[in-house]
C-alpha positions in Angstrom: 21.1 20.8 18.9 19.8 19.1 15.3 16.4 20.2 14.3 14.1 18.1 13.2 13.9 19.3 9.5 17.5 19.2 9.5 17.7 15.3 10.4 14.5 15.0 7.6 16.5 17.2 5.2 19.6 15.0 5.2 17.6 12.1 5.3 15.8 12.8 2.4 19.1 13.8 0.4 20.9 10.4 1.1 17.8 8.6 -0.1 17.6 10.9 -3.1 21.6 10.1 -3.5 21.5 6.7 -3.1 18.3 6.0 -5.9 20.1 8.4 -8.5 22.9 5.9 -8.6 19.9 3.9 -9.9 18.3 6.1 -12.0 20.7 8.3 -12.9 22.2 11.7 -12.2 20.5 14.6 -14.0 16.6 12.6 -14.2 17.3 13.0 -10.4 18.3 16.4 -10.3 15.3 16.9 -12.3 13.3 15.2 -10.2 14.7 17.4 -7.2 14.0 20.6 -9.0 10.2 19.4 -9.4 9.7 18.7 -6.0 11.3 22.1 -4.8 9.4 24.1 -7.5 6.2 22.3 -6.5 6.5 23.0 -3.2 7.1 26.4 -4.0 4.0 27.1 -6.2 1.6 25.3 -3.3 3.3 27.5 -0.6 2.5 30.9 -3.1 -0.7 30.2 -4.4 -2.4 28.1 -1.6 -3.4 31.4 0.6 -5.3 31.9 -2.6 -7.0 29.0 -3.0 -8.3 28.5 0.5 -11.2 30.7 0.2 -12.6 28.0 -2.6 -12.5 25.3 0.4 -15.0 27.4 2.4 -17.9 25.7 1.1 -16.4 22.2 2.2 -14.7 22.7 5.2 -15.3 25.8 7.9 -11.8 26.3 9.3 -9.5 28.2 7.5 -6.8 26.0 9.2 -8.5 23.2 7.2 -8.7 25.1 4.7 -5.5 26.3 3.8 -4.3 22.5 4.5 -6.3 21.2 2.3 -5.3 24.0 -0.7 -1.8 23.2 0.0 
């Protein structure tokens, strides 16, 4: 059975294929690597930043959306 994340995975990858033939192979790749390593960053540092988001929002579910 596909998973969801799967299906949004390769999704996202054809797309990414089909602009670079646009734009151009290694400004995509870069691009690429951006998104990953900003991903990355928000999924390491935003269990630290939450706390901050206390004052505005009660929740911590809220809060660790919103630091993401």
């Amino acid at each position: 059975m596909v998973h969801w994340f799967d299906i949004f995975a390769v999704t996202f990858l054809l797309i990414s294929a089909v602009w670079s033939c646009y734009r151009g192979f290694v400004r995509e790749i870069f691009s690429l690597v951006s998104l990953i390593a900003g991903y990355v960053t928000a999924s390491m540092f935003s269990g630290a930043i939450a706390p901050y988001f206390k004052i505005i929002v009660d929740q911590k579910h809220y809060q660790e959306m919103a630091s993401f």
